[in-house]
N, C-alpha and C positions, 0 to 999 in steps of 0.2 A: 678448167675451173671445177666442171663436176668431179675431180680425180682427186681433185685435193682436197672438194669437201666430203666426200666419200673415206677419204685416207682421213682426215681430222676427225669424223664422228666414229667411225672405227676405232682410232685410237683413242678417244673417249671414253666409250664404250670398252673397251680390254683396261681401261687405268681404273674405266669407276666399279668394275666387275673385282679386281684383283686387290682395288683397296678397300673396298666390302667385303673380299672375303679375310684380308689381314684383321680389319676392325674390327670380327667379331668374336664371341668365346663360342663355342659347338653347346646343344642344350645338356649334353651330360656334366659340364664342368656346373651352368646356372639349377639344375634341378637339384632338390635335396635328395639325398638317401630317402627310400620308402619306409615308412613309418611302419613296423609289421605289429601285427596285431599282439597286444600286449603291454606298447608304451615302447621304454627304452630299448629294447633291444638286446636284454642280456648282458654277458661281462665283456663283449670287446672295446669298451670304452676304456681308457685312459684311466690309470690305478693312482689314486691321491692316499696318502697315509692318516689314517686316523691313528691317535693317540691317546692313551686313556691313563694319566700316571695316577689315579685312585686306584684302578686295578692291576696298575703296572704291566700293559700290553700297548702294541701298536700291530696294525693291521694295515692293508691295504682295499683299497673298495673301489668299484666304478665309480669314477668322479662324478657321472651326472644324476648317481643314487643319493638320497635324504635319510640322515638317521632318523631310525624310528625310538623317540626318547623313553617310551613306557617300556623296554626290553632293557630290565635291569641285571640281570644275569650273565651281560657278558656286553655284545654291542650286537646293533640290527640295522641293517641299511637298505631301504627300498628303491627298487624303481619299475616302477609299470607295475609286471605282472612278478616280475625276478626279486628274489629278495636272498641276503645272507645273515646269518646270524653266528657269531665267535660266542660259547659258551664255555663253561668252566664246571667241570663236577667232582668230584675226591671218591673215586670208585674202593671198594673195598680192598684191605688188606692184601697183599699178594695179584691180586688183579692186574693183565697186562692189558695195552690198548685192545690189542685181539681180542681178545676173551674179553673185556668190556665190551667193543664193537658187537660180537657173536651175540651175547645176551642183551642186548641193546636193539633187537629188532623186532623184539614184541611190544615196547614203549614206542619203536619207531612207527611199524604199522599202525598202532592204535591211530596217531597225529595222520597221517597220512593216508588218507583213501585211497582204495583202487593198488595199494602200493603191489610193486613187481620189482623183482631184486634183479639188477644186472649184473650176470659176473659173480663170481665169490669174491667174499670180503678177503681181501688183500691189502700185503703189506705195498706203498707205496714206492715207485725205485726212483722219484724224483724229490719228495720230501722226505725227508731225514725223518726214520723210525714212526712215521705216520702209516695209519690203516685206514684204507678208504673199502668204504659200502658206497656203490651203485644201485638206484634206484630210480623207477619211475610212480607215478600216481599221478591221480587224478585232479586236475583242478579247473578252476571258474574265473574269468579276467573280472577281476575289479573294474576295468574301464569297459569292456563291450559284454558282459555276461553271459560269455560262450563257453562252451567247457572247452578244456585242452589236454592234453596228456604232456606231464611236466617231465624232464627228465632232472634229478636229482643228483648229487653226490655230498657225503658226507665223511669229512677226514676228524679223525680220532689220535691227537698228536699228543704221544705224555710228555710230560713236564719235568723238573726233576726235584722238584716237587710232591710229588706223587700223585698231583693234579691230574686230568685231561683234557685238553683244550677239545672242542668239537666243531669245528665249522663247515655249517651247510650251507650249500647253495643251490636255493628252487629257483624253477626258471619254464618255463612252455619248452617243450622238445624243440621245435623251431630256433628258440635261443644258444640252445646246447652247445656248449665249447670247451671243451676239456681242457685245453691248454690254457683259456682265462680261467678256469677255477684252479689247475695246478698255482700259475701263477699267482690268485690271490695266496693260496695256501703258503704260497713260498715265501711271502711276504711278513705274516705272523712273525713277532719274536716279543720276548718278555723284556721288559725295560728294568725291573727291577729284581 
């Protein structure tokens, strides 16, 4: 009698062990992602298209970024500490993206504290006839008011037109993802 109830609590014991461990999820599936300092996390989020047929562009942005509506010169979309802005400007006669870019870094500094150029400004080999400046500078979280060193880039895409589209994206060096800013950039096109 002791043999069998020894053999049944035993085998109790190994069903109630092995269906406890089937019934549960491990804690990395129930914990979220860690919020890193700044808010959202930069562009690895999920790209939704905005559309603007007043200025005849569509864009792509992190979807869990919010337009910012007082940026009338093109489109602004924030989140956290990251933000992008799609601008439009009519550089002078003969002017190529390049050489707007080029001369376009004493206006940039001024806006940009601490700025540090990364790289020469180059022609991009992933967006068609785009010139991108790398940069970093200095900035301040809106949510924690810590400073941070942002790293920067800004593509310079003519139009044919003889416009320049310019679209930046700040972000905490922590956020920094080259391949989501290519990809917003990829995304741009004129609708009308």
């Amino acid at each position: 009698m002791f043999n069998r109830l020894s053999r049944f609590l035993f085998s109790t014991l190994v069903l109630s062990v092995f269906l406890a461990a089937c019934g549960t999820t491990s804690k990395t599936n129930l914990t979220p992602a860690p919020v890193t300092e700044g808010g959202e996390g930069g562009v690895e989020a999920a790209l939704v298209t905005y559309s603007d047929s007043a200025q005849g562009f569509a864009i792509g942005h992190p979807g869990t970024w919010t337009q910012d509506t007082t940026f009338t010169n093109g489109v602004k979309f924030t989140g956290g500490d990251d933000w992008m802005t799609l601008e439009f400007v009519t550089p002078p006669a003969g002017t190529d993206a390049k050489t707007y870019a080029q001369n376009d870094v004493t206006a940039v500094t001024s806006a940009f504290p601490g700025l540090k150029q990364v790289g020469d400004i180059t022609a991009s080999t992933e967006v068609k006839n785009a010139i991108i400046f790398g940069f970093t500078s200095d900035g301040t979280s809106a949510i924690t008011g810590k400073t941070f060193t942002a790293h920067n880039e800004r593509y310079y895409m003519p139009l044919a037109d003889g416009r320049i589209a310019i679209l930046t994206v700040y972000g905490p060096d922590n956020h920094y993802d080259r391949e989501g800013v290519r990809d917003i950039a990829l995304t741009f096109r004129l609708t009308k």
